[in-house]
N, CA, C and O atoms as a DFTB+ gen file, in Angstrom:
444 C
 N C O
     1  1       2.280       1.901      -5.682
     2  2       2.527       1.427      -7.024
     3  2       1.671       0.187      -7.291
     4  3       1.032      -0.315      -6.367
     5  1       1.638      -0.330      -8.550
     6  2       0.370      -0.740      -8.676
     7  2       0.969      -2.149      -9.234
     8  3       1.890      -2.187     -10.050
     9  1       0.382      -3.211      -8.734
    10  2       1.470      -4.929      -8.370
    11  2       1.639      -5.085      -9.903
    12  3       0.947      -4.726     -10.856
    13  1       2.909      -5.806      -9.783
    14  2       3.108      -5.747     -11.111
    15  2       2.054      -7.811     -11.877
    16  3       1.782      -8.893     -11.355
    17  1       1.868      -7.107     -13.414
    18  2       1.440      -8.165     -13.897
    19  2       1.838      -9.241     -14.393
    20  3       2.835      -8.989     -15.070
    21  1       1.472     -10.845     -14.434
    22  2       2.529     -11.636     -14.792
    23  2       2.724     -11.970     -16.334
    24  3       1.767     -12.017     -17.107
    25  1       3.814     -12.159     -16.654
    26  2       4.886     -12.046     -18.054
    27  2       5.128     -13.067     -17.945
    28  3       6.209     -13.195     -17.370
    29  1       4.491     -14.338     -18.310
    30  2       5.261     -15.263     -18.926
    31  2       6.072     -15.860     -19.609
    32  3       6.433     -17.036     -19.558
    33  1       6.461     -14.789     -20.466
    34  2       6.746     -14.809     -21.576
    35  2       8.694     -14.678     -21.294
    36  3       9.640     -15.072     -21.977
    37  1       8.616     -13.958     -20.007
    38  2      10.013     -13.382     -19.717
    39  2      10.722     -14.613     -19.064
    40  3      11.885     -14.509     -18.676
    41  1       9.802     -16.143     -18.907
    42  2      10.448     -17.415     -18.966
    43  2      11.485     -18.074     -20.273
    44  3      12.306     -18.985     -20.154
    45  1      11.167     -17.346     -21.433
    46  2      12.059     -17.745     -22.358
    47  2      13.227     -16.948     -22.610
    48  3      14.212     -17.323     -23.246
    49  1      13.033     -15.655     -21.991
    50  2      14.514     -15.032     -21.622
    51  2      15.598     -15.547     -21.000
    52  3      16.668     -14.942     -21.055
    53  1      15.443     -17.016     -20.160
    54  2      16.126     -17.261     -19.179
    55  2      16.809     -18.804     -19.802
    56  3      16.136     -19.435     -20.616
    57  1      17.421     -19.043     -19.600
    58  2      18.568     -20.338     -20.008
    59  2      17.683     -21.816     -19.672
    60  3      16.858     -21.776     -18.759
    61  1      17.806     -22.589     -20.132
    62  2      16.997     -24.241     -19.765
    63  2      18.081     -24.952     -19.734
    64  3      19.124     -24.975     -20.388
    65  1      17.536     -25.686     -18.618
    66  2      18.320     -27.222     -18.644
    67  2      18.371     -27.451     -17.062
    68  3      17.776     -26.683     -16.307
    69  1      19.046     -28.450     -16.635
    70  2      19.183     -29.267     -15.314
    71  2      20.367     -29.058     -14.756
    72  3      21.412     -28.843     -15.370
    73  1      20.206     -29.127     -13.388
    74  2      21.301     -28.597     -12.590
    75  2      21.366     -29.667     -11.394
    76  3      20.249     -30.168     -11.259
    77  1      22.047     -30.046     -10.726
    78  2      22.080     -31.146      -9.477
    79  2      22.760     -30.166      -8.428
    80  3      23.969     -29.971      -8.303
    81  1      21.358     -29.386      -7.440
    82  2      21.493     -28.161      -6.819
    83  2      22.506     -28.387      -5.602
    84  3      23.349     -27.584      -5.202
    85  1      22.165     -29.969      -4.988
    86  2      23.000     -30.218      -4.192
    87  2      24.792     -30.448      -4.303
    88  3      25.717     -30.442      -3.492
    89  1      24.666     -30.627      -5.651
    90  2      26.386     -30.743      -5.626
    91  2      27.208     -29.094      -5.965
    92  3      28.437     -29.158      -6.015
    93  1      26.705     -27.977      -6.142
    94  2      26.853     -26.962      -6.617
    95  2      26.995     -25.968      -5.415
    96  3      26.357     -25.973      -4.362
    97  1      28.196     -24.932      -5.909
    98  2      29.261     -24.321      -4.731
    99  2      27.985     -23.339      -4.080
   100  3      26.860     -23.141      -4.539
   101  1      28.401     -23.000      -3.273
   102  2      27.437     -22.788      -2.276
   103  2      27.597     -20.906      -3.020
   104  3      26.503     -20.375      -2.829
   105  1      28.376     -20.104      -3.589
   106  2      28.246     -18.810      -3.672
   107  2      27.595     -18.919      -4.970
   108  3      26.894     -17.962      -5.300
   109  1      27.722     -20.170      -5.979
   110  2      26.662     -20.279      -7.021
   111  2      25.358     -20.152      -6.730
   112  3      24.776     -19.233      -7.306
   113  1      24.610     -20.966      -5.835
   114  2      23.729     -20.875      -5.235
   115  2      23.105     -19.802      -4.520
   116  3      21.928     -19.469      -4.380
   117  1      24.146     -19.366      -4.122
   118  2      23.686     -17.678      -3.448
   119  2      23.369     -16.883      -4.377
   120  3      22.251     -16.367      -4.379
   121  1      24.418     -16.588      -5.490
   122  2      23.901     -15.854      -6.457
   123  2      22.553     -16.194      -7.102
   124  3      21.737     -15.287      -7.271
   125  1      22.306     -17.316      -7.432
   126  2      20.540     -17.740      -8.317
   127  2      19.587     -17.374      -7.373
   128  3      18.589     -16.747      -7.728
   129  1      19.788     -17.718      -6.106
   130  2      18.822     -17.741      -4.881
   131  2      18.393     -15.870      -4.684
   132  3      17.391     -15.183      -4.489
   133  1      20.000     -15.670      -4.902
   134  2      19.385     -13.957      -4.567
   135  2      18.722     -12.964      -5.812
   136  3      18.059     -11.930      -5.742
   137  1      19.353     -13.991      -7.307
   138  2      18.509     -13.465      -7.973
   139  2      17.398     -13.221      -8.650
   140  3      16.918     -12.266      -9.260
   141  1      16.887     -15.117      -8.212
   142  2      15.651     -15.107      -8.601
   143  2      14.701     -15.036      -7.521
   144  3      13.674     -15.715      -7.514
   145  1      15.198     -13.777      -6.096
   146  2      14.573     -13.423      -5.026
   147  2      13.538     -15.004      -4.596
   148  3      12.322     -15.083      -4.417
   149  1      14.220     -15.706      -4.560
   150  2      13.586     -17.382      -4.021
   151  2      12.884     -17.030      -2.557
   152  3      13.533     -16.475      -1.670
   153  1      11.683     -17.358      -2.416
   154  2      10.820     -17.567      -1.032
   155  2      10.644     -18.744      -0.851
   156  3      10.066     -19.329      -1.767
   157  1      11.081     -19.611       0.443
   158  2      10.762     -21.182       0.298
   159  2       9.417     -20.743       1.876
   160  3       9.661     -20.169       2.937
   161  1       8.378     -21.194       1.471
   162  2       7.841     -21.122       3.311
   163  2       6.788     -22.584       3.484
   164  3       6.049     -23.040       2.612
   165  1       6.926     -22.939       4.417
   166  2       6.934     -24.416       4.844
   167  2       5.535     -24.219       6.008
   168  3       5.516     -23.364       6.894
   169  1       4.588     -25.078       5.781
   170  2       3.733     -25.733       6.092
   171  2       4.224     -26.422       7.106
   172  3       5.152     -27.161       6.775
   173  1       3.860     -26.450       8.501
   174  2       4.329     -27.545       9.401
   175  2       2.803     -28.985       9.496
   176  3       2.810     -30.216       9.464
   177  1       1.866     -28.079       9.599
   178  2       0.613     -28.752       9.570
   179  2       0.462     -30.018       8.119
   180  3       0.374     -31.245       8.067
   181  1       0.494     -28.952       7.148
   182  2       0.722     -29.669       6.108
   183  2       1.617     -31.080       5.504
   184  3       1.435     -32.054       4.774
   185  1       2.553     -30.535       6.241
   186  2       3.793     -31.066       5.600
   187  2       4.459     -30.142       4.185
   188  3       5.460     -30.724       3.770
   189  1       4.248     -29.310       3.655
   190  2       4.118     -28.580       2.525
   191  2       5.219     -27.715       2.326
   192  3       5.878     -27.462       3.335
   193  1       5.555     -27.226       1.305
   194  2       6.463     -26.359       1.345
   195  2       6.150     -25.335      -0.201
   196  3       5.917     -26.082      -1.152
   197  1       6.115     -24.009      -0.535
   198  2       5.906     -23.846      -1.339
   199  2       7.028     -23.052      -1.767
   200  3       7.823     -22.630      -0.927
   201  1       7.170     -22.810      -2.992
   202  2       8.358     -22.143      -3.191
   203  2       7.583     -21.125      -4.834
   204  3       6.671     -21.289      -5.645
   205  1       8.546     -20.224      -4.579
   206  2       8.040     -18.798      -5.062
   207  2       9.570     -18.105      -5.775
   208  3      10.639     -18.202      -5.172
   209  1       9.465     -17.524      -6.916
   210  2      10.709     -16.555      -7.629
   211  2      10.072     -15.325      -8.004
   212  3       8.842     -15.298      -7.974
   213  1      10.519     -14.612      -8.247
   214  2      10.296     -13.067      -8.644
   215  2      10.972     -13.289     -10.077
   216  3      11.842     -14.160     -10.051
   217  1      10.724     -12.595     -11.516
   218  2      11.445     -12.496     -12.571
   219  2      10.622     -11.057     -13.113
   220  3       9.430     -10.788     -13.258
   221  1      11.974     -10.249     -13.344
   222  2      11.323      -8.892     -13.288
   223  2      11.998      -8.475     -14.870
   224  3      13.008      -9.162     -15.021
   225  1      11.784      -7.675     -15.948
   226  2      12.334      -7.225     -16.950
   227  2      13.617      -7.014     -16.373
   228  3      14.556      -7.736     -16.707
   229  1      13.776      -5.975     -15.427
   230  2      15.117      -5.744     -15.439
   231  2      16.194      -6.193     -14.559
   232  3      17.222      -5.673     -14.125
   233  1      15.644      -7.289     -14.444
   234  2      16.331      -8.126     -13.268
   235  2      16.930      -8.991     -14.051
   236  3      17.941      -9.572     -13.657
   237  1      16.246      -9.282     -15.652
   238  2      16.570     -10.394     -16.930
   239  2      18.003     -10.628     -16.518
   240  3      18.201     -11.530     -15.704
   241  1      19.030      -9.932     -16.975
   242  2      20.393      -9.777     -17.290
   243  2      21.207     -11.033     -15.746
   244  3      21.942     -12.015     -15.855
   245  1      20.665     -10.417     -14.605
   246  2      21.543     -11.076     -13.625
   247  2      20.956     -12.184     -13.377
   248  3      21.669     -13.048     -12.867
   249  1      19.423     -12.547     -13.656
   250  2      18.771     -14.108     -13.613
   251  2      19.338     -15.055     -14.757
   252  3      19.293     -16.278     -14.621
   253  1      19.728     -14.614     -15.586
   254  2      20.276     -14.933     -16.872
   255  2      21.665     -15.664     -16.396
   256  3      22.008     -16.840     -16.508
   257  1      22.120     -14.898     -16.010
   258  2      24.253     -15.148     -15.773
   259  2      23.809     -15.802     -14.141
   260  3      24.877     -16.324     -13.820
   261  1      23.127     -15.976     -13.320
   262  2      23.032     -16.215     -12.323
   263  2      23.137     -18.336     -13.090
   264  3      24.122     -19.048     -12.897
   265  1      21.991     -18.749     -13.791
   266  2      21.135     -19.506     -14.481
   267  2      22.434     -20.208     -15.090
   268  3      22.778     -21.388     -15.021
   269  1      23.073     -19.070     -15.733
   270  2      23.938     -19.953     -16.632
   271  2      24.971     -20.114     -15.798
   272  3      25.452     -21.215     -16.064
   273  1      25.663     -19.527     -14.795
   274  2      26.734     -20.053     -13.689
   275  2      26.305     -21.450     -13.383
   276  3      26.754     -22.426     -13.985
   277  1      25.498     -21.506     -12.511
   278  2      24.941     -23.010     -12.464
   279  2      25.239     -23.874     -13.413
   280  3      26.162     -24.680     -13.294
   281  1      24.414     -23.781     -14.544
   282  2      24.127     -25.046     -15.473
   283  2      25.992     -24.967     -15.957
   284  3      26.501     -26.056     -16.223
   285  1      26.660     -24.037     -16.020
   286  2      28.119     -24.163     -16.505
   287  2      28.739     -24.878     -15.219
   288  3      29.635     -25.650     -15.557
   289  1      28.571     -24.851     -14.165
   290  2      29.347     -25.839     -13.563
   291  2      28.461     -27.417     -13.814
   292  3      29.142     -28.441     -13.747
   293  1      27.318     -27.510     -14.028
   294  2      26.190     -28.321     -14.212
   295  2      27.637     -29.200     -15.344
   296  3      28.120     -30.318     -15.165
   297  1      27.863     -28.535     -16.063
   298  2      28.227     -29.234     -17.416
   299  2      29.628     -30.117     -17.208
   300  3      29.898     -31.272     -17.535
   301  1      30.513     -28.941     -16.432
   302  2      31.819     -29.130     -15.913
   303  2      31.761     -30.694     -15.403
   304  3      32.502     -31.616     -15.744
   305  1      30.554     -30.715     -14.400
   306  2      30.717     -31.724     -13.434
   307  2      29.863     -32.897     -13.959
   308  3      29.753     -33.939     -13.311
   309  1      29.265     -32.703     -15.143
   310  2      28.206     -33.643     -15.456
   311  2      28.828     -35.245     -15.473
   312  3      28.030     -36.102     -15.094
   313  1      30.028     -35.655     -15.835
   314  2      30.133     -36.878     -15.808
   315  2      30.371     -37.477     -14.666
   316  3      30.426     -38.706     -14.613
   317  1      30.580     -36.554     -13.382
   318  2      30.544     -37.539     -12.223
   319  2      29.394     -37.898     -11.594
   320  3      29.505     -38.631     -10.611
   321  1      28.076     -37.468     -12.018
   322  2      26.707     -37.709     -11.371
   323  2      25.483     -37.988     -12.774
   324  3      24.257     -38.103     -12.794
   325  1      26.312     -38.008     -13.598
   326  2      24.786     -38.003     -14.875
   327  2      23.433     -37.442     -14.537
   328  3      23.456     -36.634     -13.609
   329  1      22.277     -37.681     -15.069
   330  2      21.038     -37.203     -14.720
   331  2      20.092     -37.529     -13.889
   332  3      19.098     -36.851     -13.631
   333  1      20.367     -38.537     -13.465
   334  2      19.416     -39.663     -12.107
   335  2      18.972     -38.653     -11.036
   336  3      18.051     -38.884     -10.253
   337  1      19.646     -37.586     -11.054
   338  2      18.798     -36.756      -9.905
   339  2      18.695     -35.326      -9.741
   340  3      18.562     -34.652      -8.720
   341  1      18.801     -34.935     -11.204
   342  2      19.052     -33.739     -11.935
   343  2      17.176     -33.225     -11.960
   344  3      16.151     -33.831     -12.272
   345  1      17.469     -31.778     -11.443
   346  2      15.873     -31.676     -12.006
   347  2      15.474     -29.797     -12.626
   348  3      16.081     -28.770     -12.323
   349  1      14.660     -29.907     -13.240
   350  2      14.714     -28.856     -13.865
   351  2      14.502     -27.127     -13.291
   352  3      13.520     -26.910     -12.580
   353  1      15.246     -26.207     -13.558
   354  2      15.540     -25.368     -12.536
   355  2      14.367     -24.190     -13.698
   356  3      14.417     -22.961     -13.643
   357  1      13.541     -24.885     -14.522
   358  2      13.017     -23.135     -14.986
   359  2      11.577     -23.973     -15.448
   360  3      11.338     -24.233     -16.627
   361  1      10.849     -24.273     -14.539
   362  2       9.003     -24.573     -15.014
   363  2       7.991     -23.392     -14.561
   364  3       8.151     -22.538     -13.689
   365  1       7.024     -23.589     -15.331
   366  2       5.887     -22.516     -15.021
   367  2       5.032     -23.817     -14.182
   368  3       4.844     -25.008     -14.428
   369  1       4.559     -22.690     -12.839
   370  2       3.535     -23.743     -12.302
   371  2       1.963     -24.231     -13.216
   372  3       2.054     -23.528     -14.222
   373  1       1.086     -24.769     -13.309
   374  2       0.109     -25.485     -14.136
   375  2      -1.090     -24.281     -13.319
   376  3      -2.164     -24.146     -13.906
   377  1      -0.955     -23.775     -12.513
   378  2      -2.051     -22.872     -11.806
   379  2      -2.092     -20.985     -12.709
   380  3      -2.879     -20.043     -12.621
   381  1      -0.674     -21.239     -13.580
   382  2      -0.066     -19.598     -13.603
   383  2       0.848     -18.835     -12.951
   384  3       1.176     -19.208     -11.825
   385  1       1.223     -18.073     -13.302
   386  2       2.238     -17.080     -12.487
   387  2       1.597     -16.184     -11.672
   388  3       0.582     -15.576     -12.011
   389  1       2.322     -16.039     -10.269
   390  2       1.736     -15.195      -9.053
   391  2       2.659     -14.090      -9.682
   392  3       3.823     -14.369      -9.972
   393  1       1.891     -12.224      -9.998
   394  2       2.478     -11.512      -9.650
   395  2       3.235     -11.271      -8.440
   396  3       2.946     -11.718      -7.330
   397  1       4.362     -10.433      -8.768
   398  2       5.282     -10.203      -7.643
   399  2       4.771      -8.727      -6.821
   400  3       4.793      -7.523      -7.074
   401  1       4.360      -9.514      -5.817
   402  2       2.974      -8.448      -4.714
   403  2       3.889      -8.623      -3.297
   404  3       4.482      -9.637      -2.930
   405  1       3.831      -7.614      -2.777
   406  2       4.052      -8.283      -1.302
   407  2       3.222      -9.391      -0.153
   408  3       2.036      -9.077      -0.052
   409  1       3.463     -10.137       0.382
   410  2       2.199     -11.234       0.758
   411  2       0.874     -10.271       0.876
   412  3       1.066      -9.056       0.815
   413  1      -0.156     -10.653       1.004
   414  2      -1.721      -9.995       0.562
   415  2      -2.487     -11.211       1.653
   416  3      -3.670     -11.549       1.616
   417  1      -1.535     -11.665       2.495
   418  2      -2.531     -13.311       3.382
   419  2      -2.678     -14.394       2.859
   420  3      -3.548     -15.258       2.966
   421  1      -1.756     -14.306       2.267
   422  2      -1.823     -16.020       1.495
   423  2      -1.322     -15.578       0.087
   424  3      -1.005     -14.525      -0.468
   425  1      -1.457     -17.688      -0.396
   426  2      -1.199     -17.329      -1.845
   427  2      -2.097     -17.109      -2.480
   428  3      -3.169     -17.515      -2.032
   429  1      -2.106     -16.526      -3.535
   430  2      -2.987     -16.093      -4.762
   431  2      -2.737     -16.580      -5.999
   432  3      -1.545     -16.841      -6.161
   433  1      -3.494     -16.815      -7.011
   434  2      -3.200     -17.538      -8.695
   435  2      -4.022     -16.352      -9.500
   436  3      -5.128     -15.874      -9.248
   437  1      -2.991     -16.019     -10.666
   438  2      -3.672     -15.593     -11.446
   439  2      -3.440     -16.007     -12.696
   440  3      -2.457     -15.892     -13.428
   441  1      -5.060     -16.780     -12.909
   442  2      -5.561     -17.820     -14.021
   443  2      -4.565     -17.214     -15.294
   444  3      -4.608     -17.731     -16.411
């Protein structure tokens, strides 16, 4: 099958705002993590760490309710931590979106 192409666009399908990842229940977290198929892989040489999501048309629906679980406890809990270390859970990187490929030997950008 033939890698799929990147949709930027399917970033405004998805909910905005700030979340404080560390104070948030750990099966919340499971759910966003598993649905926005999260890759964290770490550089030892570097020091580096890069991190990677998948967002697929039809994946919209559960990245969506995954997104908004979060930011709804986000809200619940907002007056015991305010924003001092809140950071934003939905940016496009400045390089472009990596289609969702299986690794190919590295990372790849497409301009």
């Amino acid at each position: 099958s033939a890698p799929a192409l990147p949709a930027p666009e399917l970033l405004d399908a998805l909910p905005l705002g700030t979340a404080e990842l560390a104070d948030a229940p750990v099966p919340v977290l499971h759910h966003l993590f598993e649905a926005f198929r999260l890759e964290l892989r770490y550089n030892k040489p570097t020091n580096a760490a890069t991190c990677r999501v998948t967002i697929l048309p039809e994946t919209l629906p559960d990245l969506r309710h995954a997104a908004t679980r979060l930011l709804q406890h986000q809200e619940v809990n907002e007056g015991d931590h305010g924003d001092a270390a809140s950071v934003p859970i939905c940016i496009a990187p400045p390089a472009g979106l990596e289609p969702a490929t299986p690794d190919l030997g590295g990372p790849r950008s497409v301009p």
